[in-house]
N, C-alpha and C positions, 0 to 999 in steps of 0.2 A: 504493500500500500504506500510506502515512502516513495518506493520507485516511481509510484502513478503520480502525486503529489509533486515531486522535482520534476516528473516529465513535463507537467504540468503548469509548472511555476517556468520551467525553459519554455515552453509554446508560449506561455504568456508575456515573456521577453522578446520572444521570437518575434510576435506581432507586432507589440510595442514599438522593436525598432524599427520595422517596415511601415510603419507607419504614426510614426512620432518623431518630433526633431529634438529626442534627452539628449540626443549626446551635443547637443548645443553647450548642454550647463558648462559652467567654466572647468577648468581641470580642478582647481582646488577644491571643488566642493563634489568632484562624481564620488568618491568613496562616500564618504557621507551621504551620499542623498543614494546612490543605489543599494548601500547595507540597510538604510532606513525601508527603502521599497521594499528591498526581502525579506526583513524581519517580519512588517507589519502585515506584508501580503500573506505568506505561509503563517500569519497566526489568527487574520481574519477565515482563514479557511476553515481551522478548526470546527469552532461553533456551528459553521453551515454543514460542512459535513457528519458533523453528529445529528442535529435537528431531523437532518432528511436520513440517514442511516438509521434512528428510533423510529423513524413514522413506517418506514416497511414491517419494521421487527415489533410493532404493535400487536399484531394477532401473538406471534409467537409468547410475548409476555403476557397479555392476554389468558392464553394456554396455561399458563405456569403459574399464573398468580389468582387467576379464577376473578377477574375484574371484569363489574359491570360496565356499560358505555359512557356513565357519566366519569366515574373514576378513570376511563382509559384517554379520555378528553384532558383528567386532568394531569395525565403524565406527560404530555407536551405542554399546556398553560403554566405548569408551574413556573417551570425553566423562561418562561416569556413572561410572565409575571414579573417574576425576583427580578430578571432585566431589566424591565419597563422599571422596577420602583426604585432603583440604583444606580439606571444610568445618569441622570443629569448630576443626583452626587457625587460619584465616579469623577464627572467630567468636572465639577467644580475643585474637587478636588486637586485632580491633576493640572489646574490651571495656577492653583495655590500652591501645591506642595513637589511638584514637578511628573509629568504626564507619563516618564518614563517609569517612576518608581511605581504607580498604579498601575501601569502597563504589564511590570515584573509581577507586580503583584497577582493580577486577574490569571497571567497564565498559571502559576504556581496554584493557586487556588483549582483551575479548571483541572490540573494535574493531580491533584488530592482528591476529586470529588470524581473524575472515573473511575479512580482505583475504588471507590468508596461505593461505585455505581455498581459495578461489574463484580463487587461482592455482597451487593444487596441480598438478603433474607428473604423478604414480603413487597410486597406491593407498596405498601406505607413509607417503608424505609426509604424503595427508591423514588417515589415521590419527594420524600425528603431530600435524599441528594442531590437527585434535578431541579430541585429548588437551589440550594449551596450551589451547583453548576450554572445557575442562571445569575449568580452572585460574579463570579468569575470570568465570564461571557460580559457584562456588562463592564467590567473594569476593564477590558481590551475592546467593546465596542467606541465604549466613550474617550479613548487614547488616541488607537491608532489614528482612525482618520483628522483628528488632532496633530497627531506629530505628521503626518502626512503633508499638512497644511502648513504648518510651522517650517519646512523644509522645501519645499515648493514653491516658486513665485506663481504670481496668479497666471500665465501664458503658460505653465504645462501644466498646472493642477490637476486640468481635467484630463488630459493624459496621467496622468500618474494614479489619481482616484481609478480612469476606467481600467487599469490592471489591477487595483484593490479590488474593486468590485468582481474583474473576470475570477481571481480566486476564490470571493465568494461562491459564485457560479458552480466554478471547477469543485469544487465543495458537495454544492447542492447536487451535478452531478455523479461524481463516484457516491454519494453516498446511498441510493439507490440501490445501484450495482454491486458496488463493496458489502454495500450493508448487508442485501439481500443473498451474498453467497456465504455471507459470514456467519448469518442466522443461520442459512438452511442448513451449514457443512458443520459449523462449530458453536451452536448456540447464538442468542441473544447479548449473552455476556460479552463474547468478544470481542463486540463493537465497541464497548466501554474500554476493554483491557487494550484494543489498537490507539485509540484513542490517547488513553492514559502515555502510550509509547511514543505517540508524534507528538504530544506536549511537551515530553522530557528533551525530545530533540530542538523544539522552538523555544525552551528556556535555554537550553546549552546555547545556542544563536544567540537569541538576545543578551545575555550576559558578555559572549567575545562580541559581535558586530554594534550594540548601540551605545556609542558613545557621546557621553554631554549630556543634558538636561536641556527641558523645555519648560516655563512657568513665568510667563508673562504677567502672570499677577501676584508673584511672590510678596508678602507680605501680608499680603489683605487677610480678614475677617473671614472664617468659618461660619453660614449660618445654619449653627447644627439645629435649630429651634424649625424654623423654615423646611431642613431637611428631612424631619422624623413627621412633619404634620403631612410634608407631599406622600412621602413615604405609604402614612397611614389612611390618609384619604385615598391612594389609588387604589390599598390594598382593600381598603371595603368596597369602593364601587365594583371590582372587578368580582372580587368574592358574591357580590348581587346581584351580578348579571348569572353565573352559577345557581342561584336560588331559584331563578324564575322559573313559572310565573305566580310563585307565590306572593303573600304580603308583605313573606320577612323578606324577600328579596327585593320585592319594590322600597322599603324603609331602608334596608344596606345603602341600595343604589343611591338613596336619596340622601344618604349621610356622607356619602363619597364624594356626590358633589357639591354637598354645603363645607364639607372639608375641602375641597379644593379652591373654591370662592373664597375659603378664609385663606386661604396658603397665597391664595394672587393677592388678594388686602395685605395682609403681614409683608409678604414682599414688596412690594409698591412704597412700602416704607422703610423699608431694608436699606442701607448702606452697600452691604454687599451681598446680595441674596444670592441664594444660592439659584435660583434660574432668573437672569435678569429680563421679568416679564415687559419691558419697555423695550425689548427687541421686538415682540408682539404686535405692540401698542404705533411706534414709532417708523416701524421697514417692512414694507408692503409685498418687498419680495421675498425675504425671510417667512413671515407670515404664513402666504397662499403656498412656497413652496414647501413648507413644512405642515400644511393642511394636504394637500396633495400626495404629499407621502402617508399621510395618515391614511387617509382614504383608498393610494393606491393597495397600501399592505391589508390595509380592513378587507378587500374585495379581493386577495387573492393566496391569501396565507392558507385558508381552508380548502384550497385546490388540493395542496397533496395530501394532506389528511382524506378529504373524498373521496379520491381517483384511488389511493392504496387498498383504502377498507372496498372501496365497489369491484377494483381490478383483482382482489382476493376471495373477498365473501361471496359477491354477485356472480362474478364472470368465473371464477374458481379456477383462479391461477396460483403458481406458490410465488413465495415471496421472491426470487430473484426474476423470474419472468414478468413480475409486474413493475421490478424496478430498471429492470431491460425497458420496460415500456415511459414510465417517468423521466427514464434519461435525459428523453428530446428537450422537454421544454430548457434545464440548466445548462443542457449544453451548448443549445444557443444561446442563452442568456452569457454565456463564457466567454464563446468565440466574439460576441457580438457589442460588450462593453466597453472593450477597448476601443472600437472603433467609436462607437456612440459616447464616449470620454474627450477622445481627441477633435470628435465634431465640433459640441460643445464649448470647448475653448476657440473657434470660426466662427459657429452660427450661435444664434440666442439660445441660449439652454431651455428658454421657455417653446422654442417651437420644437425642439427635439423630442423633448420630454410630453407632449403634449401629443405628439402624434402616436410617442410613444404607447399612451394611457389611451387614445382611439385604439389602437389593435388588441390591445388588453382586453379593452369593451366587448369589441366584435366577439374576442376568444370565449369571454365569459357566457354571452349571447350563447354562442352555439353549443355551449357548454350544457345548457338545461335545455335541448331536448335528447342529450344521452337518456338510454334504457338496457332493459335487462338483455337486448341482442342488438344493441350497438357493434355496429365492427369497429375495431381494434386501429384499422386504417384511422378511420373519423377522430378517436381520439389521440392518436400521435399528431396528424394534423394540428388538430386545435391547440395540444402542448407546443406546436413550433411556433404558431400565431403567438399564442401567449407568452413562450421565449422571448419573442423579438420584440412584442411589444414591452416588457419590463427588461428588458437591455439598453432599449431605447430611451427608457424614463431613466431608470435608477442614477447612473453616476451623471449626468446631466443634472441632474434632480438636487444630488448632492452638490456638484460644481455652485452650481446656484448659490444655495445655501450657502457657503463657505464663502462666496466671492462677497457675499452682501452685508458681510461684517468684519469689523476690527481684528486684529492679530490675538488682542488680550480675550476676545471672547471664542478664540478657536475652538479652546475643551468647551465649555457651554454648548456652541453652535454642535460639535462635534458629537457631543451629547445627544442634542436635541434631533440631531439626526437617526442616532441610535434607541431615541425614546420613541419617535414619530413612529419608527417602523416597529419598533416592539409593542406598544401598545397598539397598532393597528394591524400587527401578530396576534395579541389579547384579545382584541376585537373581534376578529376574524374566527378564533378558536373559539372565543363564546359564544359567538353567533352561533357553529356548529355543536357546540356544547349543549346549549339553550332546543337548539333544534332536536336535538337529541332525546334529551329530557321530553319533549312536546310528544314526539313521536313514534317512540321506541321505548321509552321508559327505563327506570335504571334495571336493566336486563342487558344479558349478554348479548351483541350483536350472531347471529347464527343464519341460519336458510330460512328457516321460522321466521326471520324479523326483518327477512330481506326487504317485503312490499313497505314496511315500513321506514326501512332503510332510503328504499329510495325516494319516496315523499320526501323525507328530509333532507336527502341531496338535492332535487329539483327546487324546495323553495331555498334552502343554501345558495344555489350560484342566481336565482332571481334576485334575493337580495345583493346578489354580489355584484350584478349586472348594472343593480340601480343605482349602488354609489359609486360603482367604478364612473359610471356616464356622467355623474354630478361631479365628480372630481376633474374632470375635462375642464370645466369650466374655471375651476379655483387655478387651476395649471397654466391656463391663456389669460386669465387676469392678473398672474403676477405682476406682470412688469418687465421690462431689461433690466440686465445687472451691470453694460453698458452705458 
């Protein structure tokens, strides 16, 4: 798997230089800025190729732990939870206390909590870990593309993000593949224990290749008051959306975001808060494009959770033949960032990204009228529409972002990048969660519960259809960054 990974990380150079002008940078600064690309590239992968290597091996633990469908919903949420309520402290953090030491940190963390995963007991436990695991994940989301930024002028940004990004990709794709041979031939565990093994090699990296520090806001105020109220407000509205559609869940919901209205009031008087909601308030392209990533991830996170349980339970495939099939979509999204990166820094990020989230739409569209003798053609299809459209969005998307703020709020921005898409990761997974609960009930997904199965995937990607199309709009009203 290291071998795929480095083949991996060399294609994604490969392209880079055919089609990027880095080696412009001056000479004194290429060791520095290509050790920075390697390290941060080969350890954004991580996280994506674990994500999509659990969601095949779902039934398999499933099997083993005797988990209804609401609990197996929440063996991916958790992990995107813990994210979402971390990353912007993370990223304040590393703006104050220096982006590399949180950097070191998150991987070290992500390295303890596979080991910790891959010898889970129960069900519970590993819910537990992939919560710690979503802790770890979020101190290397809210860094990297931080140091990224920190090291990059704004003319190759978005060349250097669309290779961050294609690792993600390259991620999202082996972990299908990987995942799925890994289950079938040696367990569910192993994908934890591989895991655990490319961690230890991207700390040995990072320890020899980064050198220096990054913290623009060295000195400043901590505001841990601010941090534990976001913290706790997200964690009850998200927890609420789980209840539905009960009362106690509508009163969760309802307290998440009277806790969140208080967390934007405290801050707005904050000195130095820990999210400065006056990027919000005051930068129009900030804003719509960090609503846009919301919306994009809201409408398409629950695609591979979907497509794995229907290409498994429904169509009654095993698990490496259905991540044979999931491939297409991440591997376009791979091949196709870098280029959609280096466009970006040429054309306005806002029409890249925007055309981007149109094919998105279509893919989702044609997405809800799959059924139980769909061919197999139809849906690789639509995974390659929907590759190309969030290839098209994503490091575009982020370019943005990054380009529409100050040097000192890169970990913040950088954050908020990483919050946008994990909470509209949350979103997405609760939506199918919620769906779940509605129509299936907390019972084992089986053959039995298929026709109910699939009610709940067809209004899943309708609702997905609806906000991916209203996000078009939040995407073309940004603004230039020009």
């Amino acid at each position: 798997m290291l071998c795929f990974m480095m083949a991996g990380q060399r294609c994604g150079y490969s392209v880079a230089r055919s089609i990027m002008p880095l080696m412009s940078i001056q000479q004194q600064n290429t060791t520095s800025k290509s050790a920075v690309l390697t390290v941060t590239t080969i350890a954004s992968f991580l996280p994506a190729f674990m994500g999509s290597s659990v969601n095949i091996a779902l039934p398999s633990i499933d099997k083993d732990f005797s988990l209804d469908a609401v609990a197996l919903g929440w063996m991916v949420t958790i992990y995107i939870l813990a994210a979402a309520i971390f990353a912007v402290i993370f990223g304040r953090l590393g703006d104050i206390y220096g982006r590399k030491k949180v950097f070191l940190g998150g991987l070290i963390l992500y390295f303890i909590t596979s080991v910790l995963s891959a010898l889970a007991p129960s069900g519970l436990f590993l819910i537990i870990f992939r919560g710690l695991q979503g802790i770890g994940a979020a101190m290397i989301f809210s860094t990297a593309v931080a140091i990224l930024a920190s090291v990059f002028p704004a003319h190759e940004r978005g060349s250097a993000l669309g290779i961050n990004v294609a690792a993600v990709y390259i991620g999202l794709s082996l972990g299908p593949v990987l995942g799925g041979l890994l289950t079938q031939y040696f367990g569910w565990r192993s994908i934890f224990a591989v895991n655990a093994l490319l961690g230890c090699v991207v700390i040995v990296m990072a320890l020899w290749k980064l050198k220096g520090e990054w913290a623009e806001s060295r000195g400043e105020r901590f505001d841990g008051i601010g941090s534990v109220l976001y913290g706790l407000a997200l964690a009850i509205l998200i927890y609420g959306l789980t209840l539905l559609p009960s009362w106690t869940g509508a009163a969760f919901i309802f307290a998440g975001l009277a806790g969140l209205v208080l967390f934007v009031h405290c801050e707005l008087r904050t000195k130095n808060p820990v999210l400065n909601v006056n990027l919000f308030r005051n930068n129009t392209v900030f804003l719509l494009s960090s609503l846009a990533a919301l919306v994009n991830y809201s409408a398409t996170t629950g695609v591979g959770l979907l497509l794995s349980l229907y290409l498994q339970y429904v169509q009654g495939l095993g698990p490496s033949a259905a991540g044979l099939i999931m491939v297409s979509q991440p591997f376009l999204q791979a091949v196709l960032s870098p280029f959609a990166g280096k466009i970006s820094d040429r054309i306005e990020p806002r029409v890249v990204a925007s055309l981007g989230m149109t094919l998105t739409t279509i893919s989702l569209i044609m997405l809800i009228f799959v059924s139980r003798d769909t061919s197999l053609v139809y849906i690789i299809i639509n995974l390659m529409i929907l590759g190309t459209g969030f290839a098209l969005f994503s490091s575009p998307n982020t370019n943005a972002i990054m380009r529409s703020v100050e040097r000192k709020f890169y970990g913040v921005a950088s954050a908020t990048v990483a919050t946008m898409r994990l909470i509209g990761q949350m979103m997405s997974l609760g939506i199918v969660t919620l769906l779940f609960a509605l129509f299936i009930g907390r019972v084992q997904i089986t053959a039995d519960t298929s026709v109910a199965f699939m009610d709940s995937y067809k209004m899943a990607f309708i609702i997905f259809a609806v906000l991916c199309a209203g996000g078009i709009i939040a995407s073309l009203r940004r603004g230039n960054t020009r």
